[in-house]
LUMKEDO-585853 format. One line per 2 residues: number of its first residue (from 0); their letters; for each residue x, y, z of N, C-alpha, C. Coordinates in steps of 0.02 Angstrom, whole numbers, padded with zeros to 5 digits, always signed. Example, Ala and Ser with C-alpha at 12.3 -4.5 7.8 and 13.67 -1.06 7.14 Angstrom:
% LUMKEDO-585853
0) AS) +00660/-00284/+00390/+00615/-00225/+00390/+00660/-00165/+00390  +00642/-00112/+00354/+00684/-00053/+00357/+00645/+00002/+00394
//
This chain:
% LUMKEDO-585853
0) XX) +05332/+03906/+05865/+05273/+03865/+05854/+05219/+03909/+05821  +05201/+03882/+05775/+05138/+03909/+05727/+05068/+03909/+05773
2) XX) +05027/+03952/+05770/+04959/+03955/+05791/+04936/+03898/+05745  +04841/+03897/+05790/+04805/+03832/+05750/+04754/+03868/+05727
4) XX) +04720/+03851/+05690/+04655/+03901/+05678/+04617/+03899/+05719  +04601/+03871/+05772/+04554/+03886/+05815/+04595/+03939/+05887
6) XX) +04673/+03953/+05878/+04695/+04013/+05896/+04672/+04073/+05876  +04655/+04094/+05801/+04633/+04128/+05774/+04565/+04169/+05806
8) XX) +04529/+04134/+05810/+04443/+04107/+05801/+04468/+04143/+05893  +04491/+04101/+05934/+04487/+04135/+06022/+04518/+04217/+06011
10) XX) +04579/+04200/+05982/+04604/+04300/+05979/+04571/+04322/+05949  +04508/+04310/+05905/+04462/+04389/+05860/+04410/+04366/+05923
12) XX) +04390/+04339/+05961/+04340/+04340/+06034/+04368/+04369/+06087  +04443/+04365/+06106/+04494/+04424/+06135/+04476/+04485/+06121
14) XX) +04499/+04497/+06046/+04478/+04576/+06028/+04429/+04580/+06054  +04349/+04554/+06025/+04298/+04587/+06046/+04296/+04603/+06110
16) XX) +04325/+04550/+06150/+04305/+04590/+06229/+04354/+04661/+06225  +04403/+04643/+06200/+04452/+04724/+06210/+04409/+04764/+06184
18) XX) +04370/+04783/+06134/+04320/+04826/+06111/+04271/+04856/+06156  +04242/+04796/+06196/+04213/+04790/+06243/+04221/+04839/+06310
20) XX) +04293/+04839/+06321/+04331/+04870/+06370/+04335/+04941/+06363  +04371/+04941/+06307/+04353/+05005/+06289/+04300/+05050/+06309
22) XX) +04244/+04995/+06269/+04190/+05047/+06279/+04153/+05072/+06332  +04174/+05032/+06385/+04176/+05032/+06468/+04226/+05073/+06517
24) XX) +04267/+05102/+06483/+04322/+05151/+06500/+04386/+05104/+06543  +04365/+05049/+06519/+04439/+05015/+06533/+04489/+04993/+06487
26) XX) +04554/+04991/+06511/+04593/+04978/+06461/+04571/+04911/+06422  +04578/+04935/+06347/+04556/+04874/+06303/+04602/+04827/+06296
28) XX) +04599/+04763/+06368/+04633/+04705/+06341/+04588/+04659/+06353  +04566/+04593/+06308/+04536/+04549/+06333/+04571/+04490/+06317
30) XX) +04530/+04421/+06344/+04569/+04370/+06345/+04542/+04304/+06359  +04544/+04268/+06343/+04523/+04193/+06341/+04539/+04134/+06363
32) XX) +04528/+04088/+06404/+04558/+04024/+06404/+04497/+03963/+06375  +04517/+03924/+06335/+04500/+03873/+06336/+04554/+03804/+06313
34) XX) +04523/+03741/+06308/+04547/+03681/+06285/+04524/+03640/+06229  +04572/+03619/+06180/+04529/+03601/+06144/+04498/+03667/+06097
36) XX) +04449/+03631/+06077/+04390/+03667/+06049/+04334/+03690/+06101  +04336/+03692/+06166/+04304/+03735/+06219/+04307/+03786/+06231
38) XX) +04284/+03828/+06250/+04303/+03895/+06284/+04270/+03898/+06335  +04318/+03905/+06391/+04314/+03898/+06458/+04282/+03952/+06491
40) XX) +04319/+04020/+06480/+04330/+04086/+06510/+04337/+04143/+06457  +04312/+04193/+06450/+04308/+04230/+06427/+04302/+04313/+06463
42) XX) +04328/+04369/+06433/+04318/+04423/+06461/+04387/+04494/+06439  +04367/+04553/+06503/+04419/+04581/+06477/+04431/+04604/+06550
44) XX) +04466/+04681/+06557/+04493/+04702/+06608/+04413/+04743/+06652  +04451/+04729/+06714/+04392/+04774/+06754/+04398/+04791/+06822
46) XX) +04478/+04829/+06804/+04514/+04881/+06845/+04477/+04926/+06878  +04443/+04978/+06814/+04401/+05025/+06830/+04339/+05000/+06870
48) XX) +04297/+04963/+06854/+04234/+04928/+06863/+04251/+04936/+06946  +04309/+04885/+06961/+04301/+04857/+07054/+04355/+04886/+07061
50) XX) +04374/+04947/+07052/+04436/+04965/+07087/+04487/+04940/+07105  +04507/+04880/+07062/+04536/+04831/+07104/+04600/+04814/+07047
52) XX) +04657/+04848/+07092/+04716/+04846/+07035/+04745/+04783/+07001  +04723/+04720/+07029/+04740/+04651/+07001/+04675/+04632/+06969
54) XX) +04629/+04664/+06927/+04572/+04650/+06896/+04616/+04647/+06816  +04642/+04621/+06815/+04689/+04627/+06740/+04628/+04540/+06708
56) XX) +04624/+04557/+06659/+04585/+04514/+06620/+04623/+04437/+06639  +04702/+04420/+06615/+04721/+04359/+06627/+04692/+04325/+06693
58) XX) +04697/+04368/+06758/+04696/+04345/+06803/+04619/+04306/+06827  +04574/+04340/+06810/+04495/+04339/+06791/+04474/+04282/+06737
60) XX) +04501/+04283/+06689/+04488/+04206/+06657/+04509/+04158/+06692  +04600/+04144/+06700/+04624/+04103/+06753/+04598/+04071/+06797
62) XX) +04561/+04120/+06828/+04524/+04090/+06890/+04457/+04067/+06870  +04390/+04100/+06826/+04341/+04073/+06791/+04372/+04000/+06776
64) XX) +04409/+03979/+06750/+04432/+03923/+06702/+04434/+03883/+06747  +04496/+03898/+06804/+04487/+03839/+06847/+04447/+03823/+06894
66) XX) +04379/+03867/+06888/+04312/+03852/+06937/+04293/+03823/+06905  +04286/+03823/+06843/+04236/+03777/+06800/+04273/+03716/+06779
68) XX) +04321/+03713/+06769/+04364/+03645/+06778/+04380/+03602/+06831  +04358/+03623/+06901/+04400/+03613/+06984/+04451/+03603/+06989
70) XX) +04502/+03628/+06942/+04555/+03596/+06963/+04602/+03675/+06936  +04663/+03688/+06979/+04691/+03765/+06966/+04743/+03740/+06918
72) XX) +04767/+03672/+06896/+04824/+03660/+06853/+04807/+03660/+06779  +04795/+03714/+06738/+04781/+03712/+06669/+04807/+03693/+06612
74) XX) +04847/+03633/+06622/+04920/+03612/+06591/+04869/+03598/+06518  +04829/+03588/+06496/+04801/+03559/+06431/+04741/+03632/+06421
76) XX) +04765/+03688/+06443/+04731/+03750/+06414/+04763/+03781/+06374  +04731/+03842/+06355/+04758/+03877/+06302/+04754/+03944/+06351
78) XX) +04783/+04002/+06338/+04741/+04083/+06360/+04774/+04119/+06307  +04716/+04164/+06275/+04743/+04199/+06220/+04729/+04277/+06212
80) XX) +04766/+04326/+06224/+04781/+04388/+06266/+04788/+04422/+06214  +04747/+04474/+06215/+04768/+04537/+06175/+04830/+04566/+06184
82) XX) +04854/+04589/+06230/+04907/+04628/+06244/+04960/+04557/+06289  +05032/+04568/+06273/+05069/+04535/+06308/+05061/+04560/+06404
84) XX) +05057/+04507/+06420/+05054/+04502/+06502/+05116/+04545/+06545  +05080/+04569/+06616/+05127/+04595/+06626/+05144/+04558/+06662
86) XX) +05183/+04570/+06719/+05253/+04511/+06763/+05191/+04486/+06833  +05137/+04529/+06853/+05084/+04487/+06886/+05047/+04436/+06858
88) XX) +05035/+04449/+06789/+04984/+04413/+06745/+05035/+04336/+06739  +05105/+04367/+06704/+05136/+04301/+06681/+05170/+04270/+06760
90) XX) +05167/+04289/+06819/+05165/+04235/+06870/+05124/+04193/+06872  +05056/+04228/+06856/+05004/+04177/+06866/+04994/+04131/+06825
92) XX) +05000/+04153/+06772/+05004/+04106/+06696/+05049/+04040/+06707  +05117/+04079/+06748/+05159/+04009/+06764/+05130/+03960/+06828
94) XX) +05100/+04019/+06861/+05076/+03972/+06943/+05010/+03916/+06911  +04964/+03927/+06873/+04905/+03917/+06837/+04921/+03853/+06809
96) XX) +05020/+03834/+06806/+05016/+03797/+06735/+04993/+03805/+06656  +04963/+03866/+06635/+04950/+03860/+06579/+04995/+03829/+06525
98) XX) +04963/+03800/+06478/+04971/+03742/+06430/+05040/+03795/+06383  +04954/+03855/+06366/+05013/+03865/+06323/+04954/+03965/+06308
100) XX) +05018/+04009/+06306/+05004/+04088/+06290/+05015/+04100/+06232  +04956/+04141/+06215/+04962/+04158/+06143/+04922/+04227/+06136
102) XX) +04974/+04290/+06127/+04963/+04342/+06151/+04961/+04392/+06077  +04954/+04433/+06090/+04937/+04486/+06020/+04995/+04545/+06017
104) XX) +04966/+04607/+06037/+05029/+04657/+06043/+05089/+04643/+06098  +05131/+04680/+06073/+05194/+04667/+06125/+05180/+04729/+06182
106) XX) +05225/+04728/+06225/+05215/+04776/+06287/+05271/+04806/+06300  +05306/+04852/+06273/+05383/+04877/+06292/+05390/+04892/+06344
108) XX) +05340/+04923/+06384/+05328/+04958/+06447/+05326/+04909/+06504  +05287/+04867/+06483/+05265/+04809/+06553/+05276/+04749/+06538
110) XX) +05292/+04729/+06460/+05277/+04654/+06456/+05327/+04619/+06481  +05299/+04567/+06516/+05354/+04508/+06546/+05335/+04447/+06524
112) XX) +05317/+04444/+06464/+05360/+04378/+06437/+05391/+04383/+06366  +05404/+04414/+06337/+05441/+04421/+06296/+05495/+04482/+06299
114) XX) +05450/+04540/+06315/+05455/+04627/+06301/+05531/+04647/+06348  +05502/+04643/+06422/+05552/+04682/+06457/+05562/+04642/+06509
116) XX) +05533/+04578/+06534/+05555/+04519/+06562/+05524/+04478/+06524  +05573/+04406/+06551/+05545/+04324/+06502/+05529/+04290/+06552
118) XX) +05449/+04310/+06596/+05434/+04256/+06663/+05442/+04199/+06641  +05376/+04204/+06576/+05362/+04144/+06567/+05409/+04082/+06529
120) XX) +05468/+04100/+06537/+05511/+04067/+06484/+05590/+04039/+06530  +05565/+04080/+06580/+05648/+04059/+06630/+05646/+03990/+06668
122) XX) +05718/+03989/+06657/+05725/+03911/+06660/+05711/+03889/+06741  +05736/+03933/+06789/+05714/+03928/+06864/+05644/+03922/+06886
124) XX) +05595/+03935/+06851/+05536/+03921/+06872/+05502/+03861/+06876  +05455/+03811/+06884/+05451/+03745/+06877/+05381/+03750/+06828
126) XX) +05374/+03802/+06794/+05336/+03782/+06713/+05346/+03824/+06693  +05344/+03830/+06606/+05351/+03847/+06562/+05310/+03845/+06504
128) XX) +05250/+03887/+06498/+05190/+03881/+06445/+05228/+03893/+06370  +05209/+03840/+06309/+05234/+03869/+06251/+05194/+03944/+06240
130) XX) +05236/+03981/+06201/+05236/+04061/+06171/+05217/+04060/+06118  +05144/+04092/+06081/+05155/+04130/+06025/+05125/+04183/+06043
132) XX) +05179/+04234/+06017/+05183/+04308/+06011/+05156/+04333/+05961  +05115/+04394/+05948/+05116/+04420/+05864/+05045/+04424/+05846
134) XX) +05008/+04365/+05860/+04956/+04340/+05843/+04889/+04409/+05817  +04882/+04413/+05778/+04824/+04462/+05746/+04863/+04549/+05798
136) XX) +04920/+04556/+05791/+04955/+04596/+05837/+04936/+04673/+05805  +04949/+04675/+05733/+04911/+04762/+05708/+04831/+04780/+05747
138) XX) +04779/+04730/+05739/+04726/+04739/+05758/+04708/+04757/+05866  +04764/+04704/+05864/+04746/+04716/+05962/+04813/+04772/+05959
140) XX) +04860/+04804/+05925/+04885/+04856/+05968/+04844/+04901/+05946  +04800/+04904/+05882/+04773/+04968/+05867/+04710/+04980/+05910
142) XX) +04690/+04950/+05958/+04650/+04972/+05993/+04646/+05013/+06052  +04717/+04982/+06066/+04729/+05005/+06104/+04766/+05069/+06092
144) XX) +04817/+05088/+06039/+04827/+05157/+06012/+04750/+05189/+06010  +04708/+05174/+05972/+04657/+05234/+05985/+04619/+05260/+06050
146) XX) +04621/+05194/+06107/+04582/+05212/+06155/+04635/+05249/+06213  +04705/+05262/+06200/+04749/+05294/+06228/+04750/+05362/+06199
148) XX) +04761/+05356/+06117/+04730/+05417/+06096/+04685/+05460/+06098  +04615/+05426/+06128/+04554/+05452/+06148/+04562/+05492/+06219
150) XX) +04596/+05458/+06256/+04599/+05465/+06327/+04638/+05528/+06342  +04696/+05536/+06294/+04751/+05594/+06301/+04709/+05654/+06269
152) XX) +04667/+05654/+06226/+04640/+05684/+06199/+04577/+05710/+06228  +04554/+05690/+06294/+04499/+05714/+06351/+04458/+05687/+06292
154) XX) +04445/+05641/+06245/+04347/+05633/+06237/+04343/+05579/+06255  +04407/+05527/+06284/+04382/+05496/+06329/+04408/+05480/+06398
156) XX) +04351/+05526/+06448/+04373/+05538/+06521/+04372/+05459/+06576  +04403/+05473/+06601/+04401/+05419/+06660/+04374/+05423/+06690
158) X) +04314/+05363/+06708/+04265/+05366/+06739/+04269/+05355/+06842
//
């Protein structure tokens, strides 16, 4: 399935929060949900911030989205992810109902829905969000190459 242009338009508002992250000494992923032409939720990771190892950006919109919606079934949302999700993120994505993921770099290391598991795609689960993969993918992995590069390189320390 082809992106829409207003996929576009949410993943370069993804990036910026990954920029964002970055510049906050967290890993640069950010991420979006909305419907429609809405945008629901917005943000990035903030692991570092609350110490809090399930502070992964998906999970943080997810939940923004369905406070402001009241309702936790997001079957007519979108969420659009810099980095492919890892196997916590894409449970939730499936528990969430999301409509539909549309993610940027791949994840060889962690990703579970395409990369190194297919949560979001197995037939045993009782949903299945459509996939696009790829999406503005040079720009969100290169951010994350430099802010890994920064990091290995001590000029940028962990706070």
């Amino acid at each position: 399935m082809a992106p829409e242009p207003f996929d576009i338009q949410m993943m370069a508002l993804a990036l910026e929060h990954a920029h964002r992250a970055a510049t906050a000494g967290e890993a640069p992923v950010g991420a979006v949900v909305y419907r429609s032409n809405e945008l629901l939720a917005q943000g990035h990771n903030l692991r570092e911030l609350h110490d809090d190892p399930t502070a992964h950006v998906e999970l943080l919109v997810i939940r923004e989205a369905a406070r402001k919606l009241g309702d936790w079934r997001l079957y007519d949302c979108s969420l659009a992810v810099t980095l492919e999700p890892c196997v916590m993120c894409a449970g939730a994505i499936v528990n969430a109902r999301v409509g539909r993921l549309i993610y940027g770099a791949t994840d060889p290391k962690a990703g579970a829905v395409e990369s190194l598991y297919q949560v979001c795609s197995d037939p045993r689960l009782n949903h299945r969000p459509v996939i696009i993969g790829g999406l503005m993918a040079q720009e969100c992995g290169q951010v994350l190459r430099d802010f890994f590069r920064q990091r290995r390189s001590g000029k940028l320390a962990r706070e």
